[in-house]
C-alpha positions in Angstrom: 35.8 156.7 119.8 31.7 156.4 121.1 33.4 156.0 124.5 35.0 159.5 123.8 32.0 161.0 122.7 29.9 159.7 125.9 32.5 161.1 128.0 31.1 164.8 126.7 27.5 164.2 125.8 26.1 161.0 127.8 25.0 159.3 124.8 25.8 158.4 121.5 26.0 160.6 118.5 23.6 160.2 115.5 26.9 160.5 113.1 30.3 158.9 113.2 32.1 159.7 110.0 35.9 158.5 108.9 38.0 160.7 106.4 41.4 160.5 105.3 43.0 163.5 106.2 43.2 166.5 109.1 41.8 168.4 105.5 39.1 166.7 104.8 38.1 166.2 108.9 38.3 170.0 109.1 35.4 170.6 106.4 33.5 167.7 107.7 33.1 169.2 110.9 31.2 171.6 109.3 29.7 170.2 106.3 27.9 167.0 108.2 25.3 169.3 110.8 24.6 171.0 107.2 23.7 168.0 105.8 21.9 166.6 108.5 20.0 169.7 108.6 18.9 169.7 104.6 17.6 166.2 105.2 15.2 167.9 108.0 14.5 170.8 105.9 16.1 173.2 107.8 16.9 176.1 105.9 20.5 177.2 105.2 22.0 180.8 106.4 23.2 182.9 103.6 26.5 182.3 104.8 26.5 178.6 104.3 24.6 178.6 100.8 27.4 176.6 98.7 29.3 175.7 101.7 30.2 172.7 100.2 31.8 174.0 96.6 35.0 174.6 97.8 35.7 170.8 99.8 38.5 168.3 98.3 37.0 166.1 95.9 34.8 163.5 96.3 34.1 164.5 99.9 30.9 165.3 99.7 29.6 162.5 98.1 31.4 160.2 100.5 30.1 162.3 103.5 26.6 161.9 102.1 26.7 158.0 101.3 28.2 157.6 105.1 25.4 159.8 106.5 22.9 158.1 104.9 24.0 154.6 106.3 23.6 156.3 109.8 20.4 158.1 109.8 19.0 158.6 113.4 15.5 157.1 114.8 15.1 160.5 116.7 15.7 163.7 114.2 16.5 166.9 115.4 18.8 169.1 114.1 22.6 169.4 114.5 24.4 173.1 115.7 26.9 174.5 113.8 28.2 176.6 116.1 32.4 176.5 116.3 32.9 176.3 120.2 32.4 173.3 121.9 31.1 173.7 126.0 31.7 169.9 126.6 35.3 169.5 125.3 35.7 172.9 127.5 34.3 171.6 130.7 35.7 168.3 130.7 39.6 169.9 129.9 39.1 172.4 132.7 38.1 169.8 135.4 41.2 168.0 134.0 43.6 170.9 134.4 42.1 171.6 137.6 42.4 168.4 139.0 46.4 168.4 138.2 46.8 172.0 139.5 44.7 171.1 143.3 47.4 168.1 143.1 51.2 169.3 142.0 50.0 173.3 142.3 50.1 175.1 139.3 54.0 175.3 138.3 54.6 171.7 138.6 52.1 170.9 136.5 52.8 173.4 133.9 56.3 172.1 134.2 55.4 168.8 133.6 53.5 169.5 131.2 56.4 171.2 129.2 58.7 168.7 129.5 56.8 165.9 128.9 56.1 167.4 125.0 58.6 166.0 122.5 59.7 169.0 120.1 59.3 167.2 117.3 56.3 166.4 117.7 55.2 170.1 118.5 56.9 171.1 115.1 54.6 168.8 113.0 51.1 169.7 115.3 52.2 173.1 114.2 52.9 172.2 110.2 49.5 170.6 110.1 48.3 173.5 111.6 49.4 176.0 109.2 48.6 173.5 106.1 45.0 173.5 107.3 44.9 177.2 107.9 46.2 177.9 104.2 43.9 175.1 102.4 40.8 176.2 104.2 39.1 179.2 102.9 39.0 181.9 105.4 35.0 181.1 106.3 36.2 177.7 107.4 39.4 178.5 109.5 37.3 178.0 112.5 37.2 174.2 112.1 40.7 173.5 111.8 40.8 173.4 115.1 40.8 169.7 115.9 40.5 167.8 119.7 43.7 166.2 118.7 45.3 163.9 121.0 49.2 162.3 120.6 49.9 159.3 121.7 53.6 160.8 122.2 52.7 163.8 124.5 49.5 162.9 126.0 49.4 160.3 126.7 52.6 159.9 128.2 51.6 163.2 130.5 48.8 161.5 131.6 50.9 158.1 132.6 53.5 160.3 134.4 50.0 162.1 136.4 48.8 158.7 137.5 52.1 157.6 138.5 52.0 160.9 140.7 48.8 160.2 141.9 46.8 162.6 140.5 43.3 162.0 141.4 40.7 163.0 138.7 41.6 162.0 135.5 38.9 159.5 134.8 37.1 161.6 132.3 40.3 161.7 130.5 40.7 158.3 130.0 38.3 157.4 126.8 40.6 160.3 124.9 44.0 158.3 126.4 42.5 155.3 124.5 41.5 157.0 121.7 45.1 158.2 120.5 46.0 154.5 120.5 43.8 154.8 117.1 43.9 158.4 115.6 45.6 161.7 116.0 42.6 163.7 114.8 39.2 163.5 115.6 36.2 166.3 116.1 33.7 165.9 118.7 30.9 167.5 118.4 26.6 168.0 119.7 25.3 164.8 117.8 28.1 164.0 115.4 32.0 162.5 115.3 34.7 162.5 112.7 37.5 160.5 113.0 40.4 160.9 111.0 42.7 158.2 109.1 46.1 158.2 110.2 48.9 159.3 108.8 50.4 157.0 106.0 53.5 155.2 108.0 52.3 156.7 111.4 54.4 155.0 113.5 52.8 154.0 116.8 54.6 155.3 120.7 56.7 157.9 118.0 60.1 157.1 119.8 62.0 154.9 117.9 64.4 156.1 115.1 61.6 156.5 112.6 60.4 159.0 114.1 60.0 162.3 113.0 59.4 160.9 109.8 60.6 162.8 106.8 57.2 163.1 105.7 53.3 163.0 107.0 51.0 161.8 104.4 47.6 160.9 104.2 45.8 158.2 102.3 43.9 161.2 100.3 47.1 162.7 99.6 46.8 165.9 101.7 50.9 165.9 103.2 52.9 168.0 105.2 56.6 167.7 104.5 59.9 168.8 106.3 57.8 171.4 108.7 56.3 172.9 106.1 52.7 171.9 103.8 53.2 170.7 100.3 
């Protein structure tokens, strides 16, 4: 995971932070630069006064006793900010790499067929769980750099078997999805997500699609659909 975060920022963050759930990942990712900020001083917008009132319980506490085992030498504070340049940057010189290669329909072909539909039906149930559990001021960090081992890294084996040049900087999130689905990379912090209770690692054997994804805080989506 620091491997994946030095591919973006050329360092390592002053955070890493592990929760048990795409729910509780999704507020951390904006609770921990709060945090980090209080401890400075910094002074909170309007906006986020209370941010942290409507998280699942007991994550605050358990973000703060994790922060405070990882406070930085050098302190300087921590954006807030929703978009993420890096992640962009380093995706875009990826596509582009594939498209200079195979030309754009044959990589958007492979791309397509290499995604397993039902996978894609669960990335979209977690999806829509974390868009109705998060209050509408926090929908912005649902978004998560997710990567499956099912889809991509399989994509990126067929690439290199096609000779794709230019897929180095993709190679610390190829790893990572050996570990986690979910993970949120961010200026000077990381949260990394438990998986799923069960996961089952590759996802093609007949266990999978499970009838159920759970996760150790209890946060599940069932049968496509959130419960």
């Amino acid at each position: 995971m620091l491997a994946v975060y030095r591919a973006l920022y050329a360092g390592d963050p002053d955070h890493v932070v592990f929760v048990s759930s795409p729910l509780a990942g999704a507020f951390a990712a904006g609770l921990v630069p709060l945090f980090h900020n209080d401890s400075l001083g910094v002074s909170r917008a309007p906006a986020d006064l209370g941010a942290e009132a409507a998280a699942p319980a007991g994550l605050v506490e358990d973000l703060h006793r994790q922060m405070t085992a990882s406070i930085p030498l050098v302190r300087h504070a921590l954006p807030r900010g929703r978009e993420n340049l890096a992640e962009d940057r380093l995706w875009s010189a990826v596509y582009a790499a594939v498209e200079e290669s195979l030309g754009r329909e044959a990589a958007e072909e492979c791309y397509v067929t290499t995604f397993h539909q039902d996978f894609l039906q669960w990335d979209e149930a977690i999806m829509d769980g974390l868009e109705n559990d998060l209050p509408d001021d926090w929908y912005g960090y649902r978004d998560v750099f997710s990567v499956s081992r099912l889809c991509d890294s399989r994509w990126a084996g067929i690439l290199a078997e096609l000779g794709v040049p230019g897929l180095e900087g993709w190679q610390p999130f190829v790893e990572a999805a050996r570990v986690t689905d979910h993970f949120w990379v961010r200026p000077g912090y990381l949260v990394v997500c438990d998986p799923a209770e069960g996961d089952v690692d590759g996802r093609e054997d007949s266990a999978w699609p499970p009838p159920a994804l759970r996760w150790p805080d209890g946060w599940e989506v069932c049968g496509g659909a959130r419960r």
